[in-house]
C-alpha atoms as a printed R data frame, in Angstrom:
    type eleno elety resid chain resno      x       y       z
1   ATOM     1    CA   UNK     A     1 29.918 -81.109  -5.928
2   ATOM     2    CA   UNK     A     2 31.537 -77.693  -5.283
3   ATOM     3    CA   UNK     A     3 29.424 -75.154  -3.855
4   ATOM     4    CA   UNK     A     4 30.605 -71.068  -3.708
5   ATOM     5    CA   UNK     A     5 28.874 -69.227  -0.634
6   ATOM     6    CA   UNK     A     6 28.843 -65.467  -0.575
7   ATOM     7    CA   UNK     A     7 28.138 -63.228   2.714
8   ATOM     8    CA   UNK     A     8 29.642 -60.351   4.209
9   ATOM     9    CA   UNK     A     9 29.584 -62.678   7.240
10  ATOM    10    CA   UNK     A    10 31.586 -65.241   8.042
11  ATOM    11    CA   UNK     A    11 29.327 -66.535  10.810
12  ATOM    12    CA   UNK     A    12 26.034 -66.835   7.953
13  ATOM    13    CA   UNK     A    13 28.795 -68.322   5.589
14  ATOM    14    CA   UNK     A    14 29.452 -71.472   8.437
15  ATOM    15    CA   UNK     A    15 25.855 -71.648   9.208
16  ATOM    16    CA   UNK     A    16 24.727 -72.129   5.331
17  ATOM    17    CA   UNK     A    17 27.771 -74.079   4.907
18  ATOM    18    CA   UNK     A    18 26.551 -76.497   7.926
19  ATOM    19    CA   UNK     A    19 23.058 -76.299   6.887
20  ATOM    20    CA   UNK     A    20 23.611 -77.631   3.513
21  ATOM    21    CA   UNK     A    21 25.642 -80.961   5.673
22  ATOM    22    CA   UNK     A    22 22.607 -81.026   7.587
23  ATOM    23    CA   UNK     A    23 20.314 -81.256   4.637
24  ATOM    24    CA   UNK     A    24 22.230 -84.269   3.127
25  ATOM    25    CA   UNK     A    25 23.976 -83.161   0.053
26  ATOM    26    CA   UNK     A    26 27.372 -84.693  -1.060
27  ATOM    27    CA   UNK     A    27 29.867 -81.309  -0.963
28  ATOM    28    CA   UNK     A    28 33.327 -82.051  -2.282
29  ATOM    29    CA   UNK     A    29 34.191 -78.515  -1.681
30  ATOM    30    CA   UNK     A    30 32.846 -75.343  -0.249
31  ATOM    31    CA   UNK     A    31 34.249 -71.956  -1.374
32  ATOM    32    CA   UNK     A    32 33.636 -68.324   0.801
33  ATOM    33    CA   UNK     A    33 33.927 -64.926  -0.320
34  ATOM    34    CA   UNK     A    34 33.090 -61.735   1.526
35  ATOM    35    CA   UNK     A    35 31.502 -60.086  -1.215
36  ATOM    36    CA   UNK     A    36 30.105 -59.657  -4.733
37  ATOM    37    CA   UNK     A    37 33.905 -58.509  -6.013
38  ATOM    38    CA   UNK     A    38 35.569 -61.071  -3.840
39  ATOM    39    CA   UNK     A    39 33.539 -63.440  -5.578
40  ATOM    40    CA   UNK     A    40 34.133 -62.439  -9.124
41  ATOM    41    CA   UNK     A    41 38.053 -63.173  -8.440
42  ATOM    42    CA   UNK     A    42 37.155 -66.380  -7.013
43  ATOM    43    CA   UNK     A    43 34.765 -67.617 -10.339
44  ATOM    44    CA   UNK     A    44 37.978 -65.775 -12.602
45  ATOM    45    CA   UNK     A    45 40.751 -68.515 -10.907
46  ATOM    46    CA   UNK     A    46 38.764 -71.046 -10.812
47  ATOM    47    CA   UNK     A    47 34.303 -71.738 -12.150
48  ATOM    48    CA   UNK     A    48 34.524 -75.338 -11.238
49  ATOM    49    CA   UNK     A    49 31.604 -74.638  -9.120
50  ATOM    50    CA   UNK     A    50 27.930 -76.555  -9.502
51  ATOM    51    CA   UNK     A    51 26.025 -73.982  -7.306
52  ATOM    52    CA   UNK     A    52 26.622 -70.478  -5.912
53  ATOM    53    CA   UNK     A    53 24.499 -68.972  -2.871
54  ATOM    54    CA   UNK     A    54 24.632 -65.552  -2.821
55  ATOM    55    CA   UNK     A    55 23.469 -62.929   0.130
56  ATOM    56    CA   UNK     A    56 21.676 -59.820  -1.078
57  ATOM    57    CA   UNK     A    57 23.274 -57.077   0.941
58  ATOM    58    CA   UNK     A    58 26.816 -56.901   1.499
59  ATOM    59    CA   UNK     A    59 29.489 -54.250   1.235
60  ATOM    60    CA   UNK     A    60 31.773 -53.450  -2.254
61  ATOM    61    CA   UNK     A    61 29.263 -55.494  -4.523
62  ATOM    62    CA   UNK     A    62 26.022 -56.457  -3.188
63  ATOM    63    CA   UNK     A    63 24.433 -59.587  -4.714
64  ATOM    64    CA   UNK     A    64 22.203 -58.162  -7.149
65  ATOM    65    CA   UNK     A    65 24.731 -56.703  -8.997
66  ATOM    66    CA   UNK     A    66 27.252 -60.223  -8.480
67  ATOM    67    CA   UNK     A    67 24.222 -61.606 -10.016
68  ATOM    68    CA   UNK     A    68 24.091 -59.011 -13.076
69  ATOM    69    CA   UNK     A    69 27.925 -59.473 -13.477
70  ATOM    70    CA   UNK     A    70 27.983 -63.347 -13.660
71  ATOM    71    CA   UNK     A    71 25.539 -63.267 -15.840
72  ATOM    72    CA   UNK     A    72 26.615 -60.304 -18.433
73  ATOM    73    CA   UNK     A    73 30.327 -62.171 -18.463
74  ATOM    74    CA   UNK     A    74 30.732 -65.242 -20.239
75  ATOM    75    CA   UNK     A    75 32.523 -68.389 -19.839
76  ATOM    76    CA   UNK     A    76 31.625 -71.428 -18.308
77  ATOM    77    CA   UNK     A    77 30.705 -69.223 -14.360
78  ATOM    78    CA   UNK     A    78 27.302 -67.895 -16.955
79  ATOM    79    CA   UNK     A    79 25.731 -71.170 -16.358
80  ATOM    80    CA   UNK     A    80 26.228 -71.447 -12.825
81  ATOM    81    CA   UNK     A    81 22.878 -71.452 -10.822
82  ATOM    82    CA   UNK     A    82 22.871 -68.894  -8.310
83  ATOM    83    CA   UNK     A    83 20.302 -68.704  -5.259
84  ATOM    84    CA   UNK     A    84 19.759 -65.580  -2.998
85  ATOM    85    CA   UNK     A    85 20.081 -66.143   0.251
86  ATOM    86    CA   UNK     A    86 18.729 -63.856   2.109
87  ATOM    87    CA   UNK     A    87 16.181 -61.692   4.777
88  ATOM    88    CA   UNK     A    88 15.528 -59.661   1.635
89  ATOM    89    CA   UNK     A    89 11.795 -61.383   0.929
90  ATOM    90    CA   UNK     A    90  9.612 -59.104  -0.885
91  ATOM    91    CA   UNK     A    91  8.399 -59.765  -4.145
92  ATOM    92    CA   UNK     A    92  9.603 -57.097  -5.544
93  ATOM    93    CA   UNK     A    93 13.471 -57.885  -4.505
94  ATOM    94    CA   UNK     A    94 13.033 -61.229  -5.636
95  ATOM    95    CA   UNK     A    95 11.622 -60.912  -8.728
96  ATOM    96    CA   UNK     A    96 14.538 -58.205  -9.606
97  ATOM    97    CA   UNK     A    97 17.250 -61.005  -8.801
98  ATOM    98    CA   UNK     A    98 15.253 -63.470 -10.893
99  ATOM    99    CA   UNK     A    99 15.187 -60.825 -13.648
100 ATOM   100    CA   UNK     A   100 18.960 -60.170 -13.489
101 ATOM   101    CA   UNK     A   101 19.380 -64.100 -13.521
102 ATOM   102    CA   UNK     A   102 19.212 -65.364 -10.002
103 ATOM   103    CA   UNK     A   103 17.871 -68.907 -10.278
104 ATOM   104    CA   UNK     A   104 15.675 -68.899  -7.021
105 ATOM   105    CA   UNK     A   105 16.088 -67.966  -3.588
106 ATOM   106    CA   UNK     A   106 15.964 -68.996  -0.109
107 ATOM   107    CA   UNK     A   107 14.974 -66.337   3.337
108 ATOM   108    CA   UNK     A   108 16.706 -66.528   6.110
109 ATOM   109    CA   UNK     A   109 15.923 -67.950   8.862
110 ATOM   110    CA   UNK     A   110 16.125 -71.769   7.362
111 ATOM   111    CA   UNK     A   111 16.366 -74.805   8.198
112 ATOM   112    CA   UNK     A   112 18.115 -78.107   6.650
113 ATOM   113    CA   UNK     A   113 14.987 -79.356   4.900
114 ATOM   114    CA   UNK     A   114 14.176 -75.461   3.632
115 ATOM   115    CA   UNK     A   115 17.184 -75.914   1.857
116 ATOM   116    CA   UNK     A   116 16.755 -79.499   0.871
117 ATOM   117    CA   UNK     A   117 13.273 -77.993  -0.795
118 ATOM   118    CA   UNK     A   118 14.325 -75.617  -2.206
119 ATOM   119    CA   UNK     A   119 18.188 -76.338  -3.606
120 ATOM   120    CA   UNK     A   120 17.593 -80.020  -4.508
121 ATOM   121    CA   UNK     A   121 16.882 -79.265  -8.104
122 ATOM   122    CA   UNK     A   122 20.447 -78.000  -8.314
123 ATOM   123    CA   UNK     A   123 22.376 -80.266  -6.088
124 ATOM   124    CA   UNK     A   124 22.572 -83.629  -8.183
């Protein structure tokens, strides 16, 4: 399983990256970018991914509009699941990234069995 993980910060990318060890799912490969743009690249060389977690605000290309972009394009990234990650909780927020295509989302703080809830559906 290859998993891309999205955040202006490289500390929240290592602590999602070790929460999803923590929560017990088989990762061949993890994949960072720093941004919504930065990600785009990284789904153009290669969308050999089975799951992308995405923060909500971050510089350049924040991850509503990643979201909107992924999903307007077409090719085999379209299909990906994506799930916000983020502090962003209100209803309102998350209902707009389900509307533009996010597949779910998870608020920070977490924990290993938050995202073992709430990711399992996507991590077989």
């Amino acid at each position: 399983m290859r998993v891309l993980i999205v955040d202006d910060s490289s500390v929240m990318r290592k602590i999602v990256s070790r929460g999803l060890r923590q929560a017990g799912f088989k990762i061949d490969d993890i994949l960072e970018a720093g941004d919504g743009q930065e990600a785009l690249g990284v789904l153009a060389a290669d969308s050999n991914f089975q799951l992308i977690l995405s923060d909500w605000n971050m510089p350049v290309m924040d991850g509503l509009n990643f979201v909107k972009a992924v999903r307007s394009g077409s090719g085999p990234s379209k299909s990906i699941p994506i799930v916000m990650v983020t502090t962003e909780g209100g209803e309102s927020k998350v209902q707009a990234a389900i509307e533009a295509g996010a597949n779910g989302h998870v608020k920070k703080p977490f924990t290993p069995d938050t995202l073992k809830a709430t990711l399992g559906q996507f991590m077989k």
